[in-house]
C-alpha positions as CSV (number, residue, x, y, z in Angstrom):
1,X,99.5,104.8,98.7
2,X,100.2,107.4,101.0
3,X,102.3,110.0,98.5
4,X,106.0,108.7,100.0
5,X,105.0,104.6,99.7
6,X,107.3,103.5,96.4
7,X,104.1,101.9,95.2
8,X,101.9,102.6,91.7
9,X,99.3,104.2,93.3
10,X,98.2,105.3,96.3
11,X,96.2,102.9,98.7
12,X,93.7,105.5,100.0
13,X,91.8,103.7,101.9
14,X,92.5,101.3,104.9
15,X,90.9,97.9,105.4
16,X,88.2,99.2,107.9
17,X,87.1,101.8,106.5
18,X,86.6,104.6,103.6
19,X,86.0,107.9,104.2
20,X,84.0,110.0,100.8
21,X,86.6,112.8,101.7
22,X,89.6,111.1,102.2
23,X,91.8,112.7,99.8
24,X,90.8,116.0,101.0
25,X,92.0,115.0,104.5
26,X,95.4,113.6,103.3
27,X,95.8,117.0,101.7
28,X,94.6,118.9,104.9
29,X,96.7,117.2,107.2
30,X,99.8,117.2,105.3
31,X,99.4,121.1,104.7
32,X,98.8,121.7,108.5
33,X,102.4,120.0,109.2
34,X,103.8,121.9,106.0
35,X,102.7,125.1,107.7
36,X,104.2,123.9,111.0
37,X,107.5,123.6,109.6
38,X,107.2,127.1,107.8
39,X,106.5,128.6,111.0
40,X,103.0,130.0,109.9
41,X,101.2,129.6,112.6
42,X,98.5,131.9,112.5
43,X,97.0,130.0,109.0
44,X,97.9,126.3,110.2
45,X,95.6,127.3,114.0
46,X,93.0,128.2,111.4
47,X,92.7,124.5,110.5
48,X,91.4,123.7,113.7
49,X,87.9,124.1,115.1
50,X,86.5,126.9,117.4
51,X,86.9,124.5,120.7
52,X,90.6,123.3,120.0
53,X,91.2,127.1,118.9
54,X,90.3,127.4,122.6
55,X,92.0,124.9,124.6
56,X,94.9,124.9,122.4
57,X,95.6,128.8,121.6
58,X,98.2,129.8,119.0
59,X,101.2,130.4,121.5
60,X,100.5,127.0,122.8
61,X,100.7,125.8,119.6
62,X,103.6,127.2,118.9
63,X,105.4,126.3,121.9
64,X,104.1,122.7,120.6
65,X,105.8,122.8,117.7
66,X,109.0,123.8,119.3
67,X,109.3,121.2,122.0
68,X,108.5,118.6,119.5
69,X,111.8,120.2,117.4
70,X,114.1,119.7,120.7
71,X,112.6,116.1,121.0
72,X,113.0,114.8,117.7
73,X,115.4,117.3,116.0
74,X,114.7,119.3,113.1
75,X,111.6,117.9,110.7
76,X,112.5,116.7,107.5
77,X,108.9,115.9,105.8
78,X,104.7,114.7,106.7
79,X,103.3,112.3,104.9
80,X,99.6,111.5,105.9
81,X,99.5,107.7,105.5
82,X,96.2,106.2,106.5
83,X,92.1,107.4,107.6
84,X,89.5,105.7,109.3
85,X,86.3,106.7,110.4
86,X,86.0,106.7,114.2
87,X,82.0,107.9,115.3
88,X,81.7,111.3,113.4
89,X,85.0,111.9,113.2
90,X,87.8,111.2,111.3
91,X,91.2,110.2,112.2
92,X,94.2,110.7,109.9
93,X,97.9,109.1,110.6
94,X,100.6,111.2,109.5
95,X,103.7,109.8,109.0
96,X,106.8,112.4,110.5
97,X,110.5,112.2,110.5
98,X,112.6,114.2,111.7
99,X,116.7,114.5,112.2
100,X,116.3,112.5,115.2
101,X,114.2,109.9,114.5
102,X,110.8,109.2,113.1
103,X,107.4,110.3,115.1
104,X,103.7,109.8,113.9
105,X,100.6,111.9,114.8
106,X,97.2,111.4,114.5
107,X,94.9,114.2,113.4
108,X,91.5,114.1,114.4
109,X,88.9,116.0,112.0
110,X,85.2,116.7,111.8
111,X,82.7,116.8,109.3
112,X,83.8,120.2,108.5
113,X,87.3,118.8,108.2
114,X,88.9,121.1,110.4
115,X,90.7,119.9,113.2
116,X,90.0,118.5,116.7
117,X,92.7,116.8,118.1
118,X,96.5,116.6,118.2
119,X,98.1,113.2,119.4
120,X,101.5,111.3,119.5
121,X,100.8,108.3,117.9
122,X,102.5,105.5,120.0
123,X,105.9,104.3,118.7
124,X,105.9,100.7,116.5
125,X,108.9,98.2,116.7
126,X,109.7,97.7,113.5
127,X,111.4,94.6,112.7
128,X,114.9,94.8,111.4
129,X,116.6,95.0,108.1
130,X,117.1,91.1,107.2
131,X,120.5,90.5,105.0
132,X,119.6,87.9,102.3
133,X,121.0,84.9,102.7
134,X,122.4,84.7,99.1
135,X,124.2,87.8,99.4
136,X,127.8,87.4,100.3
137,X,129.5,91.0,101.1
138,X,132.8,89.7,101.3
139,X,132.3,89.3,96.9
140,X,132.0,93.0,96.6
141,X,132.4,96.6,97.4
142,X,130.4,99.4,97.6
143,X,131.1,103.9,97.2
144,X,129.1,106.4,97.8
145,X,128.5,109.0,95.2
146,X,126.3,111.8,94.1
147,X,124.1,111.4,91.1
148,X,122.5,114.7,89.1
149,X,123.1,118.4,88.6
150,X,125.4,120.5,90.4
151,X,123.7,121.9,94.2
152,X,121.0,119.1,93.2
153,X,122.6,116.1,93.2
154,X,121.5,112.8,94.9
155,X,123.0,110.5,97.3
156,X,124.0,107.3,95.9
157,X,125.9,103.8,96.0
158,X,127.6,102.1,93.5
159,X,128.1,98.7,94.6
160,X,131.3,96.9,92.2
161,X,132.2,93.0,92.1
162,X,135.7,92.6,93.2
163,X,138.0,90.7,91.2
164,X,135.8,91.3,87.7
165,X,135.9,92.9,84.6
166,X,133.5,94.3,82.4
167,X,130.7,93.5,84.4
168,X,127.3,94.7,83.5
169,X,125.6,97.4,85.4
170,X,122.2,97.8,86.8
171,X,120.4,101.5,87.3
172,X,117.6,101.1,90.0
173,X,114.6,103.2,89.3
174,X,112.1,103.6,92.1
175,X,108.0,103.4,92.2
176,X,106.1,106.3,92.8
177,X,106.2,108.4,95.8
178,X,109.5,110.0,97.5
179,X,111.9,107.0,97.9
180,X,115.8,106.0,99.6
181,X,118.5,104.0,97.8
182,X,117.3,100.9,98.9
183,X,113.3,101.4,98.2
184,X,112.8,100.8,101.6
185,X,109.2,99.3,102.9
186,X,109.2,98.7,106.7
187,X,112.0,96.4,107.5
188,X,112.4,95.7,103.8
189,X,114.8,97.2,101.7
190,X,114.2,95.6,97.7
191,X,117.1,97.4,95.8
192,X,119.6,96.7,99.0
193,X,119.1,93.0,98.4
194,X,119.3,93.1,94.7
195,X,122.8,95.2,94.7
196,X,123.9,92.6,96.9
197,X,122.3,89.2,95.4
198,X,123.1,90.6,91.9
199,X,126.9,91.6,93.1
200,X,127.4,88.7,94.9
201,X,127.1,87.4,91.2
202,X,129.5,89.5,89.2
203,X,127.0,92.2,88.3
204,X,127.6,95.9,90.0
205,X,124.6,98.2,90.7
206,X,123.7,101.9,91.1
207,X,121.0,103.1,93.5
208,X,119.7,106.2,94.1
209,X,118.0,108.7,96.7
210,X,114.7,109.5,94.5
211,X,114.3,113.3,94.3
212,X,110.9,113.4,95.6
213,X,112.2,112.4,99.1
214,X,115.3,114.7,99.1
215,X,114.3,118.2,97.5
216,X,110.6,118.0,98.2
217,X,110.4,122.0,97.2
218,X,111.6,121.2,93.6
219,X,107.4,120.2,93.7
220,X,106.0,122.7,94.5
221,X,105.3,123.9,91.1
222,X,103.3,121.6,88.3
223,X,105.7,118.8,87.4
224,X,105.5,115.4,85.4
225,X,107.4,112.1,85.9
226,X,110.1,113.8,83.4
227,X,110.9,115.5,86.7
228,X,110.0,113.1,89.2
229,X,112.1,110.3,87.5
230,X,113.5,110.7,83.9
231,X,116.1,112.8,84.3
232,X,117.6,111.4,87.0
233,X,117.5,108.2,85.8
234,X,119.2,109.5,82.7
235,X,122.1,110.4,84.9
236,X,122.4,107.1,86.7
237,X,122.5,105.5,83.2
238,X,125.4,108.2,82.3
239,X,127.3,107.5,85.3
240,X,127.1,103.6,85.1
241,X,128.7,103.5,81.8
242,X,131.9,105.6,83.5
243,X,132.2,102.9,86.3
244,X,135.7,102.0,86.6
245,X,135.9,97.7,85.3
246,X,132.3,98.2,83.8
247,X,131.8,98.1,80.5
248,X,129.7,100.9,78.9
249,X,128.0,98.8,76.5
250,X,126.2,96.6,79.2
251,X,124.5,98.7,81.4
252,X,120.6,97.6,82.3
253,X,117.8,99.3,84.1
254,X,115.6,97.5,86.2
255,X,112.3,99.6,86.6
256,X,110.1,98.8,89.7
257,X,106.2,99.7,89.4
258,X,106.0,103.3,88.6
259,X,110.0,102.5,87.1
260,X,109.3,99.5,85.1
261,X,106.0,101.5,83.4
262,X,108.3,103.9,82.7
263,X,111.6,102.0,81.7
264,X,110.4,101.8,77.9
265,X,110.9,105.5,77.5
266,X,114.2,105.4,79.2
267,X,115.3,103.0,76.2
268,X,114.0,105.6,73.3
269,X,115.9,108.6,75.7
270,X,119.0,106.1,76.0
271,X,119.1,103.7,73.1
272,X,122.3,102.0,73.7
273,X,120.9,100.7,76.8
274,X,121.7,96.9,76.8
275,X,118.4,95.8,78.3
276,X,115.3,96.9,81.0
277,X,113.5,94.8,83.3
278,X,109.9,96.1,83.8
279,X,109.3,94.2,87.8
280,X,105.7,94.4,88.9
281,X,105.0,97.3,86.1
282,X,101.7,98.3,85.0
283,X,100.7,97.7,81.6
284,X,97.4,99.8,82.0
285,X,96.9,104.0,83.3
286,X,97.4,104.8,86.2
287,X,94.0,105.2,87.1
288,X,93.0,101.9,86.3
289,X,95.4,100.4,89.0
290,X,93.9,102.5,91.5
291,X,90.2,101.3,91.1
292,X,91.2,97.5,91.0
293,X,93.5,98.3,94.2
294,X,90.4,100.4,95.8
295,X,88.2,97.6,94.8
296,X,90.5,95.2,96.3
297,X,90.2,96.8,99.7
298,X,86.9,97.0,99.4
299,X,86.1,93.7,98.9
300,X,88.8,92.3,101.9
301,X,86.8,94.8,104.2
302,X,84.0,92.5,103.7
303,X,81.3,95.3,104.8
304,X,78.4,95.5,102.2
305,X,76.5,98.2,104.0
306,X,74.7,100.9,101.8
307,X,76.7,103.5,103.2
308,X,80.5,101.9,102.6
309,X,79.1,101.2,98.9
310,X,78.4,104.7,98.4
311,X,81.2,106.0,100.1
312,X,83.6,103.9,97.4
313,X,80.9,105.1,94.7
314,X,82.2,108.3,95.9
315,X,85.5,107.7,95.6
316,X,85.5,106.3,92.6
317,X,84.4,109.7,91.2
318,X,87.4,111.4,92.6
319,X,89.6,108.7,91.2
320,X,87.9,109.2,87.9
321,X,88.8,112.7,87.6
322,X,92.8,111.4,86.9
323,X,92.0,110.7,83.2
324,X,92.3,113.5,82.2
325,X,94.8,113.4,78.6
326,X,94.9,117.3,78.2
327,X,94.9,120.4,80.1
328,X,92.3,123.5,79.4
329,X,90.5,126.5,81.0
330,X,88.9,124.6,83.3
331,X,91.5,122.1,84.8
332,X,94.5,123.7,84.9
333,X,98.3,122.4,84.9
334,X,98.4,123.3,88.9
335,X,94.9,121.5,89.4
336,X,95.4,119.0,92.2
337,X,93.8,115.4,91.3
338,X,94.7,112.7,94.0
339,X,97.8,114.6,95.6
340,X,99.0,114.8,92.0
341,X,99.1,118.1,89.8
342,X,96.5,117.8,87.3
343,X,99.5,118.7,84.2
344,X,101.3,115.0,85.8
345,X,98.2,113.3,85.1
346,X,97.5,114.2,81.7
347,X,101.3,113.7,80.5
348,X,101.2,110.1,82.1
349,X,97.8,109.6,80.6
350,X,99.7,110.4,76.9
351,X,102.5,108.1,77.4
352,X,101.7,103.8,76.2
353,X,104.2,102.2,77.6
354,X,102.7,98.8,75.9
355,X,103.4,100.6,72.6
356,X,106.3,101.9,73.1
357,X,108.1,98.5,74.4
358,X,106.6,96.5,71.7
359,X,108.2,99.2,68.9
360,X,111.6,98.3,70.6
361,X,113.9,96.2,68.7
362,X,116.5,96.8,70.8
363,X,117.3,96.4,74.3
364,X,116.2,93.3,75.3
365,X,113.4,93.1,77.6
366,X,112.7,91.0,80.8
367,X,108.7,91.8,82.3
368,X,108.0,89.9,85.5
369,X,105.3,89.7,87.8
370,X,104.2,88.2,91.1
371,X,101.0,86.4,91.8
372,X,100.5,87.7,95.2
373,X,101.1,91.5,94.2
374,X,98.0,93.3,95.5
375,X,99.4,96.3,93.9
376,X,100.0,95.7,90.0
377,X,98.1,92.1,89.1
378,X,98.2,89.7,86.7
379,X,95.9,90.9,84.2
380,X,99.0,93.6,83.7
381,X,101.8,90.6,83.2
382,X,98.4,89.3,80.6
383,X,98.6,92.5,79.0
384,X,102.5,92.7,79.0
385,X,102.1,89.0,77.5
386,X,99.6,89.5,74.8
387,X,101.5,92.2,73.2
388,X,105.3,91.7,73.7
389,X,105.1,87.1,73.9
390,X,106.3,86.8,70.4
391,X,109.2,89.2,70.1
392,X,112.5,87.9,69.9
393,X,114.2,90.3,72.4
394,X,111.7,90.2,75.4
395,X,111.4,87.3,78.0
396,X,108.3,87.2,80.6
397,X,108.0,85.1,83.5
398,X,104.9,85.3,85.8
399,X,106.3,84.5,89.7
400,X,102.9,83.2,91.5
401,X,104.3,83.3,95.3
402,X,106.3,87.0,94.6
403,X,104.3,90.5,96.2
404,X,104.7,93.8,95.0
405,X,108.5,93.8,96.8
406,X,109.2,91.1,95.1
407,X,109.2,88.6,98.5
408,X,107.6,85.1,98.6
409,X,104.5,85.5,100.1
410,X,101.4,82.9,101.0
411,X,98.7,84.8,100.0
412,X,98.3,88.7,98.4
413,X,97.7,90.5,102.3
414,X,97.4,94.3,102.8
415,X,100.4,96.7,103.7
416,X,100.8,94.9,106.9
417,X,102.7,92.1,105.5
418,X,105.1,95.0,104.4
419,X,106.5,95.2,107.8
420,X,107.4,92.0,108.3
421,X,111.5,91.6,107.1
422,X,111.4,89.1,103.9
423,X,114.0,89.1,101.6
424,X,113.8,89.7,97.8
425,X,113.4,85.9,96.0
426,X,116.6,84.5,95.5
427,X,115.0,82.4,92.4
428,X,114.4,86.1,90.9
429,X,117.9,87.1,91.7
430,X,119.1,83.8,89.7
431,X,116.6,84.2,87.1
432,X,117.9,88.0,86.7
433,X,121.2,87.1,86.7
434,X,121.1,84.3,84.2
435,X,119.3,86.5,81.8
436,X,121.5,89.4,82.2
437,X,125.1,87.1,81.7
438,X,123.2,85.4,78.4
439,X,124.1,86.7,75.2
């Protein structure tokens, strides 16, 4: 996944091709563009080679960088999103947006990985946001709000049923990766439809801007999801149970991905939590998901040539390197391991979130999965199955048409079918529902 996707893990390859230094590029080209914005333009020219250094000097680039501002407004943050190999280069799409609107480049490297073209990347129609059909706004309201500490706090909306009284609530915690209120996925938006499916119902919702997207700086520094996602989950929990015709006692959190792996600690931080729903949550390491989502690309590529083997053989070793379980003299808490700072990895690595939700007595517990999720896979839900099938308080339900945003799908796809505007399942919205109403 490119870093902002609200995905598990990062998709770091695209269907035609792998590139051995890929994750090195990602890094390069969103640290060019972080330069740009700091104004450093001495040590982001360095980053390209001695021929653009000619043909595109540093005042030039400078006087780049500033009519791209009074274009597209002031930039907010770079994501590098996808490589492919193109002859002996390398091109790398960087995903921009700025106060204006949104603008992509593409970044053309050499084998040296330094730089050797600048280009506009031509604008996509995306297709619209597509209001469920189950969701009936005339049923309930929303506010926005600001969730967290003081000069840190996070845009968000409570969304209330009108006419009802203590209603449960439901904290939305994101995937991975920086993230708005409504998770939004080219022209789909998961948590906007389940606020408004599960509202439409009697059930009121908080949802969050994730930190990551919002205060980027904040991460600068070695961090761990504690950062990235605990603690502000811990306040949406806090403020849900102060909602005015809520009741305190019924407030749920529905964990997607990176959330749902997570959502078992949130119960031990927050123990009178009434349940968590673990959607499309991995019940393995992190680093586990990324090789069978690698290996999935691999395979749909369909190129069995020497050199794509090794250069996923390659990979592979780079992925590797994210098992880590403890810090020392030689990998140090600032180490960078797949965009992620090496003290991340080996605090996620410590965590069992299998464990931990099967020592759980209390909330209860609702783990479901989609058969055409390329992302998090079945043998998760298996693994989810083996260990938590028996216990009183946990229901699992394997969805074989759902994807990874929880859409009804024909077949498991790539990232393309992410732009395509399908609703959240409506049979999940009942089945949530149900389960959350049922005493």
């Amino acid at each position: 996944m490119k870093k902002s996707i609200l995905f598990i893990i990062a998709l770091l390859f695209t269907t035609t091709a792998f590139s051995q230094n890929v994750i090195q590029l990602f890094n390069s080209a969103n640290d060019f563009f972080k330069l740009l914005q700091e104004e450093k333009f001495t040590q982001a020219h360095a980053f390209f080679d001695d021929t653009l250094k000619t043909k595109l000097p540093e005042e030039s680039l400078k006087k780049l960088w500033g009519d791209i501002g009074t274009k597209f407004g002031k930039s907010e943050s770079f994501d590098a999103i996808q490589s492919k190999t193109q002859g002996e280069f390398f091109s790398v799409t960087v995903e921009g947006k700025f106060a204006n609107g949104d603008q992509n480049f593409i970044l053309g490297f050499n084998k040296q990985q330094k730089i050797v073209g600048i280009f506009l990347a031509p604008s996509k129609k995306v297709a619209s946001y597509l209001k469920p059909s189950y969701v009936d706004t005339s049923l309930y309201s929303e506010k926005s709000v600001y969730v967290g500490p003081a000069g840190k706090q996070l845009a968000a909306i409570v969304t209330t049923p009108k006419n009802a009284k203590n209603f449960p609530m439901v904290v939305f915690v994101h995937g991975s990766g920086p993230g708005d209120m409504d998770e939004t996925v080219g022209a789909n938006k998961p948590f906007k439809d389940l606020a408004g499916g599960l509202a439409s119902k009697g059930i009121g919702s908080i949802r969050y801007v994730k930190r990551t997207l919002v205060y980027p700086n904040e991460f600068a520094s070695p961090y761990t999801v504690k950062e990235e996602v605990l603690d502000d989950a811990g306040a949406a929990i806090a403020m849900a149970k102060t909602v005015a015709g809520a009741d305190p006692k019924s407030v749920y959190v529905f964990g997607h991905s990176l959330g749902g792996m997570l959502a078992p600690k949130m119960a031990t931080l927050t123990p009178d939590l009434a349940g968590i729903i673990l959607a499309a949550a991995p019940a393995r390491k992190l680093t586990d998901i990324i090789v069978d989502q690698n290996n999935y690309m691999f395979n749909l590529a369909n190129d069995t040539t020497a050199a794509f083997k090794k250069q996923l053989a390659d990979a592979m070793v780079e992925i590797d390197k994210s098992r880590i379980t403890q810090l020392g003299t030689t990998i140090k808490p600032d180490s960078v391991i797949l965009g992620l700072p090496a003290k991340y990895w080996a605090d996620l690595n410590s965590y069992n979130q299998v464990a931990v939700a099967k020592s759980l007595s209390k909330p209860k517990i609702y783990v479901l999965q989609g058969g055409n999720d390329f992302q998090v896979g079945k043998t998760d839900f298996d693994l989810w199955n083996a260990a938590l099938g028996k216990k009183k308080n946990v229901v699992l339900k394997f969805y074989p048409d759902l994807n990874h945003l929880l859409s009804s799908q024909t077949e498991k796809g790539t990232m393309a079918q992410y732009q395509a505007a399908v609703s959240v399942s409506e049979t999940l919205v009942n089945d949530i529902a149900q389960w959350i109403k049922a005493k």
